[in-house]
BATOR-266889 format. One record per atom (N, C-alpha, C): residue number from 0; residue in one letter; atom name; x, y negated, z negated. Coordinates in steps of 0.2 Angstrom, whole numbers, always signed. Atoms other than C-alpha are relative to their C-alpha. Layout:
N
n	res	atom	east	north	up
NUM	A	CA	X	Y	Z
...
END
This chain:
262
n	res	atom	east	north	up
0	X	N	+7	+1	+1
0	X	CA	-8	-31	-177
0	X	C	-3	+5	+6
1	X	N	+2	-4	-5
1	X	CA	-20	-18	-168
1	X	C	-3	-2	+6
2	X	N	+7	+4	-2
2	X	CA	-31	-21	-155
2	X	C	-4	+5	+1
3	X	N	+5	-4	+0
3	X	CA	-46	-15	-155
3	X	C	-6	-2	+6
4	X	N	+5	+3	-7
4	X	CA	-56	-22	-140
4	X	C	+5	-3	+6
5	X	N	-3	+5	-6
5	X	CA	-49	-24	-121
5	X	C	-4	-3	+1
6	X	N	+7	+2	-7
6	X	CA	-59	-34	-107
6	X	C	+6	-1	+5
7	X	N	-2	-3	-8
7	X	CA	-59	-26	-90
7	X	C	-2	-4	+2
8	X	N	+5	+3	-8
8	X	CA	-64	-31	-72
8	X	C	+2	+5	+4
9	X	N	-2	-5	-5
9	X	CA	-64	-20	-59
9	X	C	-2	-5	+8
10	X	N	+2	+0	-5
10	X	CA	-63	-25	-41
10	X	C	+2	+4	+5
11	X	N	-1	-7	-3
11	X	CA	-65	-12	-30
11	X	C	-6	+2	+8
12	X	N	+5	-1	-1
12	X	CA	-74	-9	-13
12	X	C	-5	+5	+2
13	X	N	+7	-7	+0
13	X	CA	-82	+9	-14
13	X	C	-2	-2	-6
14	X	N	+3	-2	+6
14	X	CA	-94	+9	-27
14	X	C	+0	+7	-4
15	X	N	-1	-6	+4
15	X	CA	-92	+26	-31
15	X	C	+6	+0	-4
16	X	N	-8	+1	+3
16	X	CA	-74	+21	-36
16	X	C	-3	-3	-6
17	X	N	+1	+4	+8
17	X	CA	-81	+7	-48
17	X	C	-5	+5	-6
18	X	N	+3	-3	+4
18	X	CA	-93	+20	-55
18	X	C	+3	+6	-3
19	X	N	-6	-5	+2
19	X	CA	-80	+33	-57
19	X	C	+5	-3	-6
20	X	N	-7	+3	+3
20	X	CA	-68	+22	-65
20	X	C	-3	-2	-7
21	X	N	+3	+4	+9
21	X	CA	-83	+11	-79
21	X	C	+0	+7	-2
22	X	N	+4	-4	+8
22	X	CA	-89	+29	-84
22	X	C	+8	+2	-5
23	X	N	-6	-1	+5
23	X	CA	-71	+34	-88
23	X	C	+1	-5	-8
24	X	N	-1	+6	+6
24	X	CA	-69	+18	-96
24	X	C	-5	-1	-5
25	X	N	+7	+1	+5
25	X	CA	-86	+18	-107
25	X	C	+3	+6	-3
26	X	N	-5	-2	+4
26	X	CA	-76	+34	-114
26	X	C	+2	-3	-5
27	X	N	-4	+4	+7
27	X	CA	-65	+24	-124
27	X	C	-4	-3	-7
28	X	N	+3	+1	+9
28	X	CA	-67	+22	-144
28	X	C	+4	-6	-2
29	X	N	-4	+4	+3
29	X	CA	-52	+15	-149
29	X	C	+6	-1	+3
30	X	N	+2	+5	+0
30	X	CA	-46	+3	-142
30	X	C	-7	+1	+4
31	X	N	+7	-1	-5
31	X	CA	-64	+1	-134
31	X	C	+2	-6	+7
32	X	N	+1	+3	-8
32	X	CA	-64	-6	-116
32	X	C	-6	-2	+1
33	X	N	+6	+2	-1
33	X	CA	-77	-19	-113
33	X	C	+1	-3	+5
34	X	N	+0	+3	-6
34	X	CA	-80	-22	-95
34	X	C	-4	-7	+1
35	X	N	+2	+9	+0
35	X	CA	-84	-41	-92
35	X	C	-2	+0	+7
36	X	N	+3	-1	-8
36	X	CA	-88	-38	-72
36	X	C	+3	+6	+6
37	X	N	-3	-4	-6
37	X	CA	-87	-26	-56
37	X	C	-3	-2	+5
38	X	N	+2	+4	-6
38	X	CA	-89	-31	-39
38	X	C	+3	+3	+5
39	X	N	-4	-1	-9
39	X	CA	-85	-25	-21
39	X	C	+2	-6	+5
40	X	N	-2	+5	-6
40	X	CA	-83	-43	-15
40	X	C	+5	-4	-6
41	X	N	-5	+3	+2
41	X	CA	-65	-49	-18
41	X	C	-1	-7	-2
42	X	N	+1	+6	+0
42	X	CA	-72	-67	-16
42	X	C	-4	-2	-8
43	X	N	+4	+2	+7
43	X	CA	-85	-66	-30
43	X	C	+6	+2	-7
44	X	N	-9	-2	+5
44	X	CA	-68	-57	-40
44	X	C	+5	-6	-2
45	X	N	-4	+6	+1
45	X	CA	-59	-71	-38
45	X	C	-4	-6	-6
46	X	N	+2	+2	+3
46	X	CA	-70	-82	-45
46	X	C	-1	+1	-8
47	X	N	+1	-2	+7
47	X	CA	-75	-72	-60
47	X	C	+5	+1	-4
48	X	N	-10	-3	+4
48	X	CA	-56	-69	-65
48	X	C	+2	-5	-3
49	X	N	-2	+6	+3
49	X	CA	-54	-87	-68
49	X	C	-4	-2	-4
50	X	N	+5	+1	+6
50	X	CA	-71	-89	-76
50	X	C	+3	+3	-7
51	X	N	+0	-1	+6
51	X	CA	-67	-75	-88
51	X	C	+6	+3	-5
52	X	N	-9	-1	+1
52	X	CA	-48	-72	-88
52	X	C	+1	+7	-6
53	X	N	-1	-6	+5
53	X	CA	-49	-51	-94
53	X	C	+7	+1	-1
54	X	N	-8	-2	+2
54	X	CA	-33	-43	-102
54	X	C	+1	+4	+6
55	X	N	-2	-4	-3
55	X	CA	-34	-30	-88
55	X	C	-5	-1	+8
56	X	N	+2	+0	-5
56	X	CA	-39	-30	-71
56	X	C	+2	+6	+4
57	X	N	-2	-5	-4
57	X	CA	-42	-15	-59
57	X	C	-2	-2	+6
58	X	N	+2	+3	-4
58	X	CA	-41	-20	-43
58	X	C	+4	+6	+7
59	X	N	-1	-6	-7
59	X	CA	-41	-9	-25
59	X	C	+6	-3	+5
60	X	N	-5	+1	-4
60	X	CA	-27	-11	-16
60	X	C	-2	-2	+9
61	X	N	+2	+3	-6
61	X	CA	-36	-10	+3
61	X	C	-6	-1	-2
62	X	N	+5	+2	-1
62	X	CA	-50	-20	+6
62	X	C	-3	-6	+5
63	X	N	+1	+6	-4
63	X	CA	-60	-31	+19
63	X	C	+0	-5	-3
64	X	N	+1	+6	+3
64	X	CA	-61	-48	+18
64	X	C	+9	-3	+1
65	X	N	-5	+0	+2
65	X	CA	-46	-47	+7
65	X	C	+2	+3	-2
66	X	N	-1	-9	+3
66	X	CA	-34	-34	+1
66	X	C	+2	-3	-7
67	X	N	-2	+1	+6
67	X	CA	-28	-33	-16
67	X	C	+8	-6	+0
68	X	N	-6	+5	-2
68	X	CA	-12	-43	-11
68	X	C	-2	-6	+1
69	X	N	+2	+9	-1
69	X	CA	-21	-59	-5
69	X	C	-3	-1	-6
70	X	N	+5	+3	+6
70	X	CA	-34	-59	-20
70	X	C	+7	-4	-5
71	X	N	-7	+1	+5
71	X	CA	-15	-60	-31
71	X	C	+3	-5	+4
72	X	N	-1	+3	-4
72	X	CA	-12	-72	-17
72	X	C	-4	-8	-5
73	X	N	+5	+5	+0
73	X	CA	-27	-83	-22
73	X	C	+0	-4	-8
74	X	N	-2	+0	+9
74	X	CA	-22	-81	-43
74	X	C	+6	-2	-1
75	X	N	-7	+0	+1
75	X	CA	-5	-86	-43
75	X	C	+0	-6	-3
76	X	N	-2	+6	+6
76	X	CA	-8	-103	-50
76	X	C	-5	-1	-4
77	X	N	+0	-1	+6
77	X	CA	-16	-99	-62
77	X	C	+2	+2	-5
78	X	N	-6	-3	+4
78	X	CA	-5	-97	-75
78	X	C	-2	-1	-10
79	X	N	+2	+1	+8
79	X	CA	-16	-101	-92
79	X	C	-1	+5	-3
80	X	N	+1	-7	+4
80	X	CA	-18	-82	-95
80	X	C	+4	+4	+4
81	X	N	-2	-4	-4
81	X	CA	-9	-69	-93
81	X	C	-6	+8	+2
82	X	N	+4	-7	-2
82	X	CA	-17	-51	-86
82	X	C	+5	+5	+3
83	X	N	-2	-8	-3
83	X	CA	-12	-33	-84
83	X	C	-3	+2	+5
84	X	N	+1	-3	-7
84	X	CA	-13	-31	-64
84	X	C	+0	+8	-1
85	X	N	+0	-7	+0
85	X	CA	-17	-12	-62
85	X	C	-4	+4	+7
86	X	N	+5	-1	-9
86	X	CA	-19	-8	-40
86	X	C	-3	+8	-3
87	X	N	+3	-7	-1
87	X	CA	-31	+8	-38
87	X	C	+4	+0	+8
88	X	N	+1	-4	-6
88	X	CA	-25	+19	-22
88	X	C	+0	+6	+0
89	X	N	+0	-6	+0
89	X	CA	-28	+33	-15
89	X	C	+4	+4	+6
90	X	N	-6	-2	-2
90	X	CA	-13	+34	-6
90	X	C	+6	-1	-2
91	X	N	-4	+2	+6
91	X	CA	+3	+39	-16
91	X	C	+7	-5	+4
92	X	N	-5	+1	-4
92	X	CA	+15	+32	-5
92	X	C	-2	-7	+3
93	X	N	+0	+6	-4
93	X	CA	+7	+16	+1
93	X	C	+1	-7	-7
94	X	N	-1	+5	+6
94	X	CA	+15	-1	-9
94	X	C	+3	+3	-7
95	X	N	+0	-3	+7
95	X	CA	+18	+10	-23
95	X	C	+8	-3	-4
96	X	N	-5	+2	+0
96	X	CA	+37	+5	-21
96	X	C	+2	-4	-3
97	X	N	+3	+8	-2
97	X	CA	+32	-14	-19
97	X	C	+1	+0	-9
98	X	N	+7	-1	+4
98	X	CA	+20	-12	-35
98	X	C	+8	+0	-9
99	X	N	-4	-1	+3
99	X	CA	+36	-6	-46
99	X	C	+4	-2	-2
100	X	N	-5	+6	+0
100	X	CA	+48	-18	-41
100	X	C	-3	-7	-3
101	X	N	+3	+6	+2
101	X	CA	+36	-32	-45
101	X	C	-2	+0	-7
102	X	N	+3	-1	+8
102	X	CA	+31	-25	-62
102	X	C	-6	+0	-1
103	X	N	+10	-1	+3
103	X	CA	+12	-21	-60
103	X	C	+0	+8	+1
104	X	N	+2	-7	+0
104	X	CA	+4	-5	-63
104	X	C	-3	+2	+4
105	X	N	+5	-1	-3
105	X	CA	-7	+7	-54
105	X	C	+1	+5	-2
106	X	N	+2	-6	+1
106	X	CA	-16	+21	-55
106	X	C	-1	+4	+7
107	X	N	+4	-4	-6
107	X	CA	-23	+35	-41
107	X	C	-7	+1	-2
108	X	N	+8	+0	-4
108	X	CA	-40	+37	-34
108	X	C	+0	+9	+1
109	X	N	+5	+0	+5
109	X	CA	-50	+47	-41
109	X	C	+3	-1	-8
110	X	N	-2	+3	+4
110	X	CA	-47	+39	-59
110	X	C	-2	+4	-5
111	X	N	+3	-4	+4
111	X	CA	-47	+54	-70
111	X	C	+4	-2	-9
112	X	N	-2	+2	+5
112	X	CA	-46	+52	-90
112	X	C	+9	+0	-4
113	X	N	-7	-1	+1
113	X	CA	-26	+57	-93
113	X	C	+2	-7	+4
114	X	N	-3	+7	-3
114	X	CA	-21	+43	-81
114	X	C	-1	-5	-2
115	X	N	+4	+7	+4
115	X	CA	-33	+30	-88
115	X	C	+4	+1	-8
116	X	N	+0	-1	+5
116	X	CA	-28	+35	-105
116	X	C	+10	-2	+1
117	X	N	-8	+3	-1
117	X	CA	-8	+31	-100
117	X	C	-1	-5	+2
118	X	N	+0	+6	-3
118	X	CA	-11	+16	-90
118	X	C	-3	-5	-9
119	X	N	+3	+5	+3
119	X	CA	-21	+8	-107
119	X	C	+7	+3	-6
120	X	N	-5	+2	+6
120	X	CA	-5	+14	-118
120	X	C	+6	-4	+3
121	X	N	-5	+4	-4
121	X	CA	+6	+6	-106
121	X	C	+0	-7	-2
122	X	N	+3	+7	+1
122	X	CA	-4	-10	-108
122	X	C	+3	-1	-8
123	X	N	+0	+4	+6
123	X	CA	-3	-10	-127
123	X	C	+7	-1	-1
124	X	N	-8	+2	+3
124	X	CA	+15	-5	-128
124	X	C	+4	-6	+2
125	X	N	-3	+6	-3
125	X	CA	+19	-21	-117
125	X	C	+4	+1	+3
126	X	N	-5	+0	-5
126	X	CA	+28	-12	-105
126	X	C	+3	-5	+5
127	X	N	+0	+4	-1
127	X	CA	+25	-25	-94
127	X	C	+3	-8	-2
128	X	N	-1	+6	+5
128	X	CA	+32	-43	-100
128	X	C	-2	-6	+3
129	X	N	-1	+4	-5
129	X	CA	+34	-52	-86
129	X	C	-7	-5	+0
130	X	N	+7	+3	-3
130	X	CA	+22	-67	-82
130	X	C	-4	+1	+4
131	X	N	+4	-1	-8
131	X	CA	+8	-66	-72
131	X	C	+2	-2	+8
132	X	N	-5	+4	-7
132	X	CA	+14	-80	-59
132	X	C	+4	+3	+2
133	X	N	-7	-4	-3
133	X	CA	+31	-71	-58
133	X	C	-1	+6	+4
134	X	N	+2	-8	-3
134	X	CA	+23	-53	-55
134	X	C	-3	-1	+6
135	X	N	+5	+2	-5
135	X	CA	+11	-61	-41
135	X	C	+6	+0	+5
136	X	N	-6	+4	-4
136	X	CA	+27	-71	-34
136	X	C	+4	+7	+1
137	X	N	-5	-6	-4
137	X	CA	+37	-55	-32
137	X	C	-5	+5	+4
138	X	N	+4	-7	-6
138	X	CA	+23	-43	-26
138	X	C	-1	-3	+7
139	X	N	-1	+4	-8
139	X	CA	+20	-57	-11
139	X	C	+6	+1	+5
140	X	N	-6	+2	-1
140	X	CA	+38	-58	-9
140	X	C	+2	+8	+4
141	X	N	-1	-6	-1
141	X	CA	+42	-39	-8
141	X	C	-3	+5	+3
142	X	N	+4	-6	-3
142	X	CA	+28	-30	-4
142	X	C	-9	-2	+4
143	X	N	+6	+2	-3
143	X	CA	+17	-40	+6
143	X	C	+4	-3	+11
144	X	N	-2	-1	-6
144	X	CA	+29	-39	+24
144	X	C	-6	+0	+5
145	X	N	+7	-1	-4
145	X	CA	+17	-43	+37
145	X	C	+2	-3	+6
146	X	N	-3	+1	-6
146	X	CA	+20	-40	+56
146	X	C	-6	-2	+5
147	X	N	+6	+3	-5
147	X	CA	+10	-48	+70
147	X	C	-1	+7	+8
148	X	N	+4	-4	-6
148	X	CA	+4	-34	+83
148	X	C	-6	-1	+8
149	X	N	+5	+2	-6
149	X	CA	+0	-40	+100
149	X	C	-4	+4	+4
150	X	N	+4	-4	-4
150	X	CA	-16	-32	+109
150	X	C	-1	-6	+6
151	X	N	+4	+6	-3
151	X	CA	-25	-37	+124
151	X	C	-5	-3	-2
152	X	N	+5	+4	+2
152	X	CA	-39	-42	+115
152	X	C	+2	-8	-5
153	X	N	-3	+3	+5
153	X	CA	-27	-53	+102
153	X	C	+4	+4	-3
154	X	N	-3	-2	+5
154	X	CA	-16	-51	+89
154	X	C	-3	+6	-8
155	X	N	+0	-5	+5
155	X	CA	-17	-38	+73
155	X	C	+3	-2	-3
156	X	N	-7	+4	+5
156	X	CA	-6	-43	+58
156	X	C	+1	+8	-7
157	X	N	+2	-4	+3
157	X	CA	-3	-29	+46
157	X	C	+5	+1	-5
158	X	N	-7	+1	+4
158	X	CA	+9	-25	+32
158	X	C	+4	+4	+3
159	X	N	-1	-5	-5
159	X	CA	+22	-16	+38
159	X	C	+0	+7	-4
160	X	N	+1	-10	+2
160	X	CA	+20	+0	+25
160	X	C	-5	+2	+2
161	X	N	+7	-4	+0
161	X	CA	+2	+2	+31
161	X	C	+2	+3	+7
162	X	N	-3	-5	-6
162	X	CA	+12	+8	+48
162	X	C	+2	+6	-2
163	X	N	-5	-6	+3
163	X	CA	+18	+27	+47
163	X	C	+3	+3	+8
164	X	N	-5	+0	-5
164	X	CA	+23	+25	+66
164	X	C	-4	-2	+7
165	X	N	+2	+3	-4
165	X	CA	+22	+20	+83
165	X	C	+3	+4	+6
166	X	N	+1	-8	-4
166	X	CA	+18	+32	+98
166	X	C	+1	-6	+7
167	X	N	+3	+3	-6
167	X	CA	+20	+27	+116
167	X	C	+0	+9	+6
168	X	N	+1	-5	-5
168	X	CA	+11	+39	+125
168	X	C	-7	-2	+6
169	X	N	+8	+2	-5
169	X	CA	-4	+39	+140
169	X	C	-5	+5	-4
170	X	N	+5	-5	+4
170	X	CA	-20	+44	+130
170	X	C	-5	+2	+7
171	X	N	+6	+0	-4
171	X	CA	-30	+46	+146
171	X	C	+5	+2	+5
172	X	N	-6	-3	-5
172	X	CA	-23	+57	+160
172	X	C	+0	-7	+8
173	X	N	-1	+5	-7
173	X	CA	-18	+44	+175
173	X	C	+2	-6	+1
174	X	N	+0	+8	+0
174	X	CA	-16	+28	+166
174	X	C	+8	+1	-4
175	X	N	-5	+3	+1
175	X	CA	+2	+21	+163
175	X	C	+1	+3	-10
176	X	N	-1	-2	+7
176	X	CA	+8	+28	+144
176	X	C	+0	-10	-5
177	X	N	-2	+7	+3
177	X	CA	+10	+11	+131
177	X	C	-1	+1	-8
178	X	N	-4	-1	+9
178	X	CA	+15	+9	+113
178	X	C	-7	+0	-5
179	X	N	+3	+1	+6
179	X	CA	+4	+12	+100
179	X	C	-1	-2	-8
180	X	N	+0	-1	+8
180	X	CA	+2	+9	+81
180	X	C	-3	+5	-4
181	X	N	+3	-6	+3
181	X	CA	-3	+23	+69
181	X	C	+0	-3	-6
182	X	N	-2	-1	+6
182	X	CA	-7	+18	+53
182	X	C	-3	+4	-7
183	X	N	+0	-3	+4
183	X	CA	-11	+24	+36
183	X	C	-7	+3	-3
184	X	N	+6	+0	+0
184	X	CA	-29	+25	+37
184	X	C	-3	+0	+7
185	X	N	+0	-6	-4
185	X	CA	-28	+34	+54
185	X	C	-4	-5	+7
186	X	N	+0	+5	-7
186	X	CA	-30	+16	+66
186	X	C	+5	+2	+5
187	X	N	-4	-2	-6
187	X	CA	-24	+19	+83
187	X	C	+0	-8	+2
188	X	N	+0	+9	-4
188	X	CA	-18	-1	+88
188	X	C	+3	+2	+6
189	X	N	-4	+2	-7
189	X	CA	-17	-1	+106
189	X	C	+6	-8	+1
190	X	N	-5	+7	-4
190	X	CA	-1	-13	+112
190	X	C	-1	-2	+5
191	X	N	+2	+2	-7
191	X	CA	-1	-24	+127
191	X	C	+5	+5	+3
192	X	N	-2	-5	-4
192	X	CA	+7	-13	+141
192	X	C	+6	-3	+0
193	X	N	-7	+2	-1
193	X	CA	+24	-24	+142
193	X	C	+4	+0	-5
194	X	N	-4	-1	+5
194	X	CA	+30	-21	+125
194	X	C	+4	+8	+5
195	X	N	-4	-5	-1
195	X	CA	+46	-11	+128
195	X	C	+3	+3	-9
196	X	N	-2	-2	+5
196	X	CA	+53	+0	+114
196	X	C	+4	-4	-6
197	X	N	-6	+5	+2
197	X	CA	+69	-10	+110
197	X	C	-3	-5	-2
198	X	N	+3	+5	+2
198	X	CA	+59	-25	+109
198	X	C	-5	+1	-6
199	X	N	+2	-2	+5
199	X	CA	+49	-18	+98
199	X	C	+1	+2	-7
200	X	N	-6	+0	+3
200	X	CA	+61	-13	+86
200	X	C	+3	-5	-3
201	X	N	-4	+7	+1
201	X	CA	+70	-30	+87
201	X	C	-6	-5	-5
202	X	N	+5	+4	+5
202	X	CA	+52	-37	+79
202	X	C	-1	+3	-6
203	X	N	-1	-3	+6
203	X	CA	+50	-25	+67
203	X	C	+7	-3	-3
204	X	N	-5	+2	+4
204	X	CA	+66	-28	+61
204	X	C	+1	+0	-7
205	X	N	+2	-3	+5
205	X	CA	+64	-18	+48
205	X	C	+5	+6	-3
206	X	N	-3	-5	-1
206	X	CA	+76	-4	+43
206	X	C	-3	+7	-3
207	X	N	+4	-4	+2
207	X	CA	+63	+6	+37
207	X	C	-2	+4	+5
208	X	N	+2	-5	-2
208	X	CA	+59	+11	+55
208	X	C	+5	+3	+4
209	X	N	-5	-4	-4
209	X	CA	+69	+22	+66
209	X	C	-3	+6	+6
210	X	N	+2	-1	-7
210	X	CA	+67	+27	+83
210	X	C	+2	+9	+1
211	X	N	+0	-6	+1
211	X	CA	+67	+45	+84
211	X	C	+2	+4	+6
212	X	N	-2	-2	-9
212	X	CA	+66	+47	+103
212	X	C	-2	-6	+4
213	X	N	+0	+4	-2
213	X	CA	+62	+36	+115
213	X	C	-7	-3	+3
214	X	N	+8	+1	+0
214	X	CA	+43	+37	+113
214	X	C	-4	-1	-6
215	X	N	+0	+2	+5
215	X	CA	+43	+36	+95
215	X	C	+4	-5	-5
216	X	N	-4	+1	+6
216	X	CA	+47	+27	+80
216	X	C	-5	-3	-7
217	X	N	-1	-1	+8
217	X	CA	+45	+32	+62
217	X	C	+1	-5	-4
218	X	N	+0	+5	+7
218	X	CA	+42	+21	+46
218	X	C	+3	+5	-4
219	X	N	-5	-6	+5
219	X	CA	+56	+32	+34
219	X	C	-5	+2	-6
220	X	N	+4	+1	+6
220	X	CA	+43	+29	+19
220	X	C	-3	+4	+1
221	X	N	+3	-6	-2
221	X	CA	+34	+42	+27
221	X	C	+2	+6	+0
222	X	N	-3	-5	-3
222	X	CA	+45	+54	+31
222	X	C	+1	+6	-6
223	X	N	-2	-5	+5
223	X	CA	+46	+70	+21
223	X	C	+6	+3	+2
224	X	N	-6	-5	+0
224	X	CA	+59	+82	+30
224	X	C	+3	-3	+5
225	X	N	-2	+2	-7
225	X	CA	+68	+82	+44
225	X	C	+4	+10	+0
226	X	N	-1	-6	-3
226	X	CA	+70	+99	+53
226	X	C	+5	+3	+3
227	X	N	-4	+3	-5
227	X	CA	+87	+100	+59
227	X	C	-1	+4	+6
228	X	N	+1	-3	-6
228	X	CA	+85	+117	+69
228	X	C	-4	-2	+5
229	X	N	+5	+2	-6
229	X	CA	+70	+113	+76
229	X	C	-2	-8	+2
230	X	N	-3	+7	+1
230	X	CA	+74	+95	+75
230	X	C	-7	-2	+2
231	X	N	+8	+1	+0
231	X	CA	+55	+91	+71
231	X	C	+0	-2	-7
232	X	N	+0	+4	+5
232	X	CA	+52	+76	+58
232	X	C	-6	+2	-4
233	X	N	+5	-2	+5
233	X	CA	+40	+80	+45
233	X	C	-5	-5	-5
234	X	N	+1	+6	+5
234	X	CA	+29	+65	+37
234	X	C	-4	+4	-6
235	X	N	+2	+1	+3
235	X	CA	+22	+65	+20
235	X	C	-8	+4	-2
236	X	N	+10	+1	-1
236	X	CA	+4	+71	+14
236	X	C	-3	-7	-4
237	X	N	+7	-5	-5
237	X	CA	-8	+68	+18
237	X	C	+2	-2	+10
238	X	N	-1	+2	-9
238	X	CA	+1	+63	+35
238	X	C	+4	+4	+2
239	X	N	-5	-6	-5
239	X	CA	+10	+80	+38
239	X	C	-3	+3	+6
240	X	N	+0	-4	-7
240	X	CA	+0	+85	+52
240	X	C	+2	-7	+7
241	X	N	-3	+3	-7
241	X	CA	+9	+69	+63
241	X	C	+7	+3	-2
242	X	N	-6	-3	+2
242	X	CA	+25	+80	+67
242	X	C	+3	-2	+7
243	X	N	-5	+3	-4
243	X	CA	+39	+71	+77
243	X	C	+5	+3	+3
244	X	N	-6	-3	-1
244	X	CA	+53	+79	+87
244	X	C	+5	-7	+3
245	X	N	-5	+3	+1
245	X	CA	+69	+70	+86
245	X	C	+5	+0	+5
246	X	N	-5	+0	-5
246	X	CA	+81	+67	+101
246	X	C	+8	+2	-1
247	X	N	-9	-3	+3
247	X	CA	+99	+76	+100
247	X	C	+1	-7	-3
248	X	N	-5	+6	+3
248	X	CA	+108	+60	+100
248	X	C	-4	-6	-6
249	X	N	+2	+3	+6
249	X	CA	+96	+52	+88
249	X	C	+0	+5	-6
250	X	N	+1	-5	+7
250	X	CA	+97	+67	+76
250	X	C	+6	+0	-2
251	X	N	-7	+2	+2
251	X	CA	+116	+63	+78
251	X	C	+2	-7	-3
252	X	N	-1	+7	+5
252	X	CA	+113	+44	+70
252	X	C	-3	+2	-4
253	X	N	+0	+0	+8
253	X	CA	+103	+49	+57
253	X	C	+2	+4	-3
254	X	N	-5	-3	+5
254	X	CA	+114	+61	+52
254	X	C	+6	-4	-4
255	X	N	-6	+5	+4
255	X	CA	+127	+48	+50
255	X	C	-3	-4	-5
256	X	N	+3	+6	+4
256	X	CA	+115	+36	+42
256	X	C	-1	+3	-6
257	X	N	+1	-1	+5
257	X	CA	+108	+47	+31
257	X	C	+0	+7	-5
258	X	N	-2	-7	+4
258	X	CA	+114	+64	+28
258	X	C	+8	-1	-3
259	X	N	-7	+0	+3
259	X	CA	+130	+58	+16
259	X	C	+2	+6	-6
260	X	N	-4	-6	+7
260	X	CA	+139	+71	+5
260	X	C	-2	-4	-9
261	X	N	+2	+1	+8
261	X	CA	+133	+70	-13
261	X	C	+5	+3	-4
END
């Protein structure tokens, strides 16, 4: 049987986004997409999702408040309807991973008509199968890793993909250097001064990162080359202008780790 009518919701907190996205969506003929609500506050989202239980939901990946992970947080027992999760980013590399392994879709920012137009045949062919609850329970499970970062002011909690790495250097000439965090939306988290590297490491406790030298360490997720001659690490765009130089002896582990014969 065809369908000839979805019902959208967009949560999303740029407004330019959700206005980019309905006008795409007001496009469609057939099936026609009818948007049931948009909103930049997760909280009011949450509520109207269970008011109005749409086939599709597009929903922002980061946002204050809440991000798209907690809203899916807040849904999960909910289990009376199912819904085609669909994160918006405008980062291709953050969650995407996550996103895959859990069975939800997304799109990229800015949401131009060819990708809409796959995302809503994805939807009819039932790529997807999985329950909602299931898909929620695994995105949590996998792609919602979340590390506590102590400053002097308090803690920071953050996922650990939205890290792309941690610098210890002195930003200020005369004051003692100390660990920082870099993340993906270009926060500089100051550490308290007594974190040492090792220990740093051992809390991550991630093998995602890797210590480069004895001033850095790298989230691999990031990472696009690695330079041997000039043995200078390479991340990703839009984060290739952070370029890393690698320690002999650590350019001697990742070689073992991860330059094997094919």
């Amino acid at each position: 049987m065809a369908i000839h009518e979805i019902n959208v919701a967009i949560i999303d907190n740029e407004p330019n986004a959700i206005k980019k996205l309905r006008e795409e969506i007001e496009t469609f003929r057939e099936p026609r997409l009818n948007v049931l609500f948009t909103t930049c506050d997760p909280l009011i989202g949450i509520k109207k999702i269970k008011e109005m239980k749409p086939d599709i939901l597009f929903l922002d990946i980061q946002m204050p408040v809440k991000n798209g992970i907690e809203v899916l947080r807040d849904l999960r027992d909910d289990t009376d309807f199912d819904c085609h999760v669909v994160f918006q980013t405008s980062y291709e590399k953050y969650t995407i991973n996550a996103l895959r392994e859990a069975a939800f879709d997304f799109i990229m920012k800015p949401v131009g008509r060819c990708e809409l137009s796959n995302m809503i045949n994805r939807f009819l062919s039932l790529k997807y199968k999985s329950s909602f609850r299931d898909k929620i329970n695994r995105i949590i499970e996998n792609g919602n890793q979340r590390i506590s970062l102590p400053t002097a002011d308090g803690v920071f909690f953050f996922q650990k993909d939205e890290i792309i790495a941690f610098e210890y250097i002195a930003y200020d000439e005369g004051v003692k250097p100390y660990w920082s965090a870099i993340s993906y939306d270009n926060r500089k988290i100051t550490l308290r001064r007594n974190i040492k590297g090792q220990s740093l490491m051992e809390h991550l406790d991630s093998p995602d990162f890797f210590m480069i030298n004895s001033g850095t360490i790298i989230n691999l997720n990031y990472l696009s080359f690695v330079d041997y001659k000039r043995r200078e690490c390479i991340m990703v765009q839009p984060f290739d202008k952070f370029k890393y130089q690698i320690a002999r002896n650590k350019l001697a582990l990742f070689k073992d780790k991860y330059d094997s014969q094919i």
